[in-house]
N, C-alpha and C positions, 0 to 999 in steps of 0.2 A: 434420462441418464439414471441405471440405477444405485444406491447407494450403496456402494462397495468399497472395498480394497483389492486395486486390479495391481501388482508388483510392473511397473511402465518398464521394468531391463528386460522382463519376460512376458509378459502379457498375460500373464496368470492369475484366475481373480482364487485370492485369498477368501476372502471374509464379504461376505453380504448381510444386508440389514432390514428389516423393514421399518416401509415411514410409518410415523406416528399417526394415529386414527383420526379421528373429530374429538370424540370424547377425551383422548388422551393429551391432545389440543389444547383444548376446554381448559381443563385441569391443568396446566402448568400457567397459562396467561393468570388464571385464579390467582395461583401460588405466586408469579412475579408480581401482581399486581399488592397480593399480601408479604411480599417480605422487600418490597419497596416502600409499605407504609411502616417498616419495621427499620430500614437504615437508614431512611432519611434522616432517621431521629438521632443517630450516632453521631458523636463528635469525632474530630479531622483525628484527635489521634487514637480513637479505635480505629478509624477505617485506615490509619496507617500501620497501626499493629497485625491490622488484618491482610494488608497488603502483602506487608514484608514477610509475613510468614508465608505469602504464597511464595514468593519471591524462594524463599528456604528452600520449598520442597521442589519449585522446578529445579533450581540447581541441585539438590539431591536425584533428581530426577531427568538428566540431559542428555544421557547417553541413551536412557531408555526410549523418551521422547524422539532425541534425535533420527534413531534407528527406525518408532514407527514415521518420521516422516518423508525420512529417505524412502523406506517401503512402498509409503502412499505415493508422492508424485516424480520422485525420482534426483533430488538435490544431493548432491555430493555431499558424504556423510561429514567431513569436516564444515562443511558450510552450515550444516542442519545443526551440528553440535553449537557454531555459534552464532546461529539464530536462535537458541535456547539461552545462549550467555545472555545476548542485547535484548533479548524480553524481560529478564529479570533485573537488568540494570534500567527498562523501565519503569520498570514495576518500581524498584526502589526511588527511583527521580521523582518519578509522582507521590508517593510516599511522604517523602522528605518537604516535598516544596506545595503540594494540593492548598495545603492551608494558608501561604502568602499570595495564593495565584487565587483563590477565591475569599479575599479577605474584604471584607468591608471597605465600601470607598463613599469618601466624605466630603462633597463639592464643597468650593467655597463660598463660604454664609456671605458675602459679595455679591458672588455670581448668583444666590437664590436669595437674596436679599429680597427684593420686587415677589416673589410667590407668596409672600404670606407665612413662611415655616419659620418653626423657631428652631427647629432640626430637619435634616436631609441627610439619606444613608442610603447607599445602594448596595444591594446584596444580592448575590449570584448564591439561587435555589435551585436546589435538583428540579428536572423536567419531570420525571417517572422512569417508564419501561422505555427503553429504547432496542429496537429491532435492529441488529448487527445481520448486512447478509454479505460474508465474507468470500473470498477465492483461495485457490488451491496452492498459488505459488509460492506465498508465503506462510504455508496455514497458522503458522504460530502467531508472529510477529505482526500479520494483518490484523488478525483479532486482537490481540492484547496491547494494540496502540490505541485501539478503542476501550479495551474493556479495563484498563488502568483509570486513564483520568474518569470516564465514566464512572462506576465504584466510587473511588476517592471523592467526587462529587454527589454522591448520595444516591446517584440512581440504582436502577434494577436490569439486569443486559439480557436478552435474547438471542444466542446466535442458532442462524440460518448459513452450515456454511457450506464451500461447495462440497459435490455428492461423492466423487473422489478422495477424500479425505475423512472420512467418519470416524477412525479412533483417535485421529487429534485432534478432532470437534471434541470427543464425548473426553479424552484426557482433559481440556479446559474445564468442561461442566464439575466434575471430578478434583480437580485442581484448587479449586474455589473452595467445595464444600467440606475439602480435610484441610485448609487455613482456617477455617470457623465462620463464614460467610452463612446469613442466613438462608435456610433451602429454599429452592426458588430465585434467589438475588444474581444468580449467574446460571441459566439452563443451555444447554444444547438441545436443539430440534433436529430429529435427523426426519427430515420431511420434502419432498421435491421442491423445483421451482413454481411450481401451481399452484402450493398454499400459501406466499408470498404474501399474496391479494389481502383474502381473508383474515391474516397473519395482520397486516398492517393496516387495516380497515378495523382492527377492533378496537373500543372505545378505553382498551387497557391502553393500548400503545401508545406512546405519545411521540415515537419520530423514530427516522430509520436514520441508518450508517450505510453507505453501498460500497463497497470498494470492487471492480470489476469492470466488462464490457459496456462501450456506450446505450449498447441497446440493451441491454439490462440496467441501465445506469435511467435512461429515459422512461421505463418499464415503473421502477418503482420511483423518481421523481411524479411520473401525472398521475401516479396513485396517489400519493401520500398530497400533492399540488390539490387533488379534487377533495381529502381529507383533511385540510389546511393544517399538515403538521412536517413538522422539521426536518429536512432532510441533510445530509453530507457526502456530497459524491466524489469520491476517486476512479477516475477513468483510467482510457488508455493514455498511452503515448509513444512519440517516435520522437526522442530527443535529439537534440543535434551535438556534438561536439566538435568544436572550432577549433583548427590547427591553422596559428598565423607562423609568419618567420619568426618572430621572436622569441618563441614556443621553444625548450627543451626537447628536441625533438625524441630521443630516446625513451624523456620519462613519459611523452605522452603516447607513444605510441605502445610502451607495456602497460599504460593503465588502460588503455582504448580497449586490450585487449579482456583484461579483467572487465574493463563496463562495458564491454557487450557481449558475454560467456558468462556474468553470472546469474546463478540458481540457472544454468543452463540454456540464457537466453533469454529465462521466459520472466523477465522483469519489466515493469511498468515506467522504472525510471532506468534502464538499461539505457546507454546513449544505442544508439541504432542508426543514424547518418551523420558520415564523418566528413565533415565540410573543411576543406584544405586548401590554404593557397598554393597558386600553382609555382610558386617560390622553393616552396618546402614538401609538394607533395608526392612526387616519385621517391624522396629519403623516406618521407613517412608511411606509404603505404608500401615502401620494400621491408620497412621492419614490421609493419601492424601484419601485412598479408604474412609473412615468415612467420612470427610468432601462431597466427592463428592455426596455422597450418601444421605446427609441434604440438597443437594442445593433444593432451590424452585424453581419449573417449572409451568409456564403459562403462565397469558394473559401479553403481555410485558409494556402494558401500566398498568398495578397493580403496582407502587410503592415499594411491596414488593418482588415482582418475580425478581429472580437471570436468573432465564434460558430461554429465550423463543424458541418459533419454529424456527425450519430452516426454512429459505430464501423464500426456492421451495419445492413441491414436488419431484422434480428428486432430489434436493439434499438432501432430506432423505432418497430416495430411494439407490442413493448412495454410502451414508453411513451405510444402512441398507444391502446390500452387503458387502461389505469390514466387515461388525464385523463376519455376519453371516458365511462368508470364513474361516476367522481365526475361530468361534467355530467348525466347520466342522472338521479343522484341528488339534483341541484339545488343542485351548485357552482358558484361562478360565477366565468368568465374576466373579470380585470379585464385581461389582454392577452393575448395570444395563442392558444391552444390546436387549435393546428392546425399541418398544412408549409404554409413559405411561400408566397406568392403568387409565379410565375413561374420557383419551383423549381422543376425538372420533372427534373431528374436527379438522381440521389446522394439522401443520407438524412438530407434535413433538416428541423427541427423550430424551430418558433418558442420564444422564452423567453416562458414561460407563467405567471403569477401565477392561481395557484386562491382562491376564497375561500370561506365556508358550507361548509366541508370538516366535515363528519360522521364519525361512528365507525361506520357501515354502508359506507362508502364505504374501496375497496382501497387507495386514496393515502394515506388513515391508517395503516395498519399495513403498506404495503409499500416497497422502494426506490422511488423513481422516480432512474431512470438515464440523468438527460436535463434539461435544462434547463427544469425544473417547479417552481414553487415553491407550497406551500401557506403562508398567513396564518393566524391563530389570534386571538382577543383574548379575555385573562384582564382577572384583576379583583385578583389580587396576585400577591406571590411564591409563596405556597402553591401556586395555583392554576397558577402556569408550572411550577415543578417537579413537577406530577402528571402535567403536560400532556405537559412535555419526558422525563419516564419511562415514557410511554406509547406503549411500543414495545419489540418481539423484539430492538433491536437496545442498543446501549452503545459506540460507536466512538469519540467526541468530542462536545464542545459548545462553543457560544459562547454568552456573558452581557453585557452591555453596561448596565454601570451604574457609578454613583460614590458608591452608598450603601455605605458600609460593613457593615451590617448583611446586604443581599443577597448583598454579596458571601461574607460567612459562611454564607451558608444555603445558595448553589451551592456552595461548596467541598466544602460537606459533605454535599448529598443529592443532586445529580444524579447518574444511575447509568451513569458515560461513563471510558474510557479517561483520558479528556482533560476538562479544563474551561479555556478559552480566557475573559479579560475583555478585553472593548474591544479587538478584534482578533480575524484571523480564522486558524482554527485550520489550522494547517502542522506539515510532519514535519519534526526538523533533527537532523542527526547526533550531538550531543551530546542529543538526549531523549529519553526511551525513548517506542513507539510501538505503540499496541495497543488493542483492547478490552474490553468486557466483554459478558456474556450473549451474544448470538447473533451477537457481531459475532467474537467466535474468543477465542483464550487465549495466553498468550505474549507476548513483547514482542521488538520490532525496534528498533534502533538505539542506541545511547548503550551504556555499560557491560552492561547487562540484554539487552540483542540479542548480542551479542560474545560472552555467555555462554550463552546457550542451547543450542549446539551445543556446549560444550563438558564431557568427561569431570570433573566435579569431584572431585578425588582427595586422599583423606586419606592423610598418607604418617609413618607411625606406627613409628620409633624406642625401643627398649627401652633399657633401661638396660645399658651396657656392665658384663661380667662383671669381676670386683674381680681384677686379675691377680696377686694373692701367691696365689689360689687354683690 
């Protein structure tokens, strides 16, 4: 894929780049490697000072940003302006709290009594360089869940992000270095997926971040596995959201439609199979399919467009498989399943409501990365959480109920990062962020993100010698 700026409403490539050489490689791992030994050494509140001034300039800078990244992958321009807000209100969260969340911790002289110390202190140290290799869909917000607490914990960040998006890779790099961050401490590589390898095999690196595809996700886990260094994986997923009877049925069906239409679909905790009892599920899917069916689709920077294009052409094409599968196998479109009528440019897709969705059929068991929804209807709760565990993946879910007994029974067997009630599932700086089985390992954001990348060091004090000896 080459590194450009293709405009996804037209298909027009703007701006192309070329990757970074070997030599020019060389020379930046150098400089992360040198201005990693340079902010380790910064106390919590420079690096909050430094924070917050990036924090300043993105919001000085939101409509700018936002607009190149509606450009790059295609997000409705109000949604891009406040994925600009929520980076910066990360930015300040980590700012503010880095210092109690990597604060000294001091077992009790009890419990280490028997070792021999006359002191025990555990301190969470920066790792080094950590290699960021981010995706398109959120290009702002993927990176900068990382590269907050990262920073604020002394390290040095690298990003690798995808090739679709290059000026709001190189805005990050740029972003960093007019807050005052030392050069080098934050770089953008505008480099393919080939130099990955090389990239995270070197003896600067000290552990990656993946947010993206499983087989990119497995790609650089047995790398970095044969390099015995750190990894954190965010995969895919195909969430479930649970509509029982006792559900609101109106408010869950307008949020249904929000969480699986935004950033156009193409979200990782998007819910994507909408698991309903068959109680409530002809009222719910008369309103989810209706609404889905009124959204507006076009140009994303229109102020009034809800839907715009996918990303890429491959990933309409994509997703233009995966529905066309399932009607093959006698799903049935209660709206859309097709590009628009009278789009004839750019890469766009109608919001899709699937139904008679089978276990022979790829839309069961695979992402759909695109504004698709599949319907389901169970017969209780057993029956939703077999249905909503029925899947490679474990990223998040939503439940929508007011039984209290339900609500015990998702708390406790859906097999998801996240379980979201009566509401729809979102990342927020203070909660940690992640998931299970095939969706990656590790956690992002809140306390548990902040630590990941960080050295945890027992720092182990003897007993001072008796001085009359």
């Amino acid at each position: 894929m080459p590194i450009a700026t293709v405009d996804p409403a037209t298909g027009e490539t703007l701006r192309t780049f070329d990757a970074l050489g070997a030599d020019e490689i060389e020379r930046r791992l150098a400089l992360a490697r040198s201005a990693f030994a340079e902010h380790r050494l910064t106390d919590f509140g420079r690096r909050a000072q430094l924070l917050d001034r990036a924090a300043d300039l993105l919001g000085d800078d939101e409509e700018e940003i936002a607009r190149t990244m509606t450009t790059e992958m295609g997000k409705p321009i109000a949604a891009a302006r406040a994925e600009a807000a929520k980076c910066a209100k990360a930015m300040r969260w980590y700012a503010s709290h880095a210092e109690k969340l990597l604060a000294d911790e001091h077992p009790d002289a009890a419990d280490v009594k028997d070792s021999g110390a006359s002191r025990v202190v555990v301190r969470y140290r920066p790792l080094g360089v950590v290699l960021a290799v981010m995706p398109w869909n959120f290009p702002l917000w993927q990176v900068m869940r990382f590269a907050a607490p990262a920073l604020m914990a002394g390290n040095a960040g690298l990003l690798k992000h995808a090739s679709n998006v290059p000026q709001t890779a190189l805005y990050m790099e740029d972003l960093f270095l007019r807050a005052g961050y030392p050069e080098g401490c934050f770089q953008t590589l505008l480099v393919g997926s080939g130099a990955v390898e090389g990239i995270l095999r070197d003896n600067r690196v000290a552990a990656a971040t993946l947010t993206g595809s499983e087989p990119a996700g497995r790609s650089v886990a047995a790398i970095a596995g044969d390099e015995v260094k750190k990894t954190v994986l965010e995969l895919g997923g195909s969430d479930p959201f649970i509509v029982m009877p006792s559900a609101d049925i109106d408010r869950a069906a307008a949020t249904a439609v929000t969480a699986r239409v935004q950033n156009n679909g193409q979200s990782c905790i998007a819910a994507k199979r909408f698991i309903v009892h068959t109680d409530v599920y002809d009222a719910f899917v008369e309103r989810f399919t209706g609404r889905m069916r009124e959204l507006t689709v076009g140009n994303p920077m229109d102020e009034s467009v809800q839907v715009g294009p996918l990303a890429t052409e491959q990933g309409r094409a994509d997703v233009e498989e995966l529905v066309d599968d399932a009607l093959e196998r006698g799903a049935t479109a209660l709206c859309g399943g097709g590009r628009p009528k009278g789009q004839d440019r750019g890469w766009f897709y109608e919001p899709t409501v699937l139904a008679d969705v089978t276990e022979e059929m790829r839309i069961h068991r695979e992402e759909a990365f695109g504004p698709v929804a599949t319907v389901y209807r169970v017969a209780d709760a057993e029956e939703a959480v077999a249905l909503a565990n029925d899947t490679p993946f474990g990223l998040s879910s939503n439940a929508w109920t007011r039984d209290a007994s339900d609500v015990r029974r998702f708390e406790r067997d859906i097999e998801a990062g996240g379980v979201f009630f009566n509401g729809m599932t979102a990342s927020h700086p203070a909660l940690p962020f992640g998931g299970a089985k095939r969706s990656g390992y590790g956690r992002e954001l809140s306390d548990h993100g902040i630590r990941e990348f960080c050295n945890i060091t027992t720092i182990w004090h003897g007993a001072a010698p008796d001085r009359a000896s």
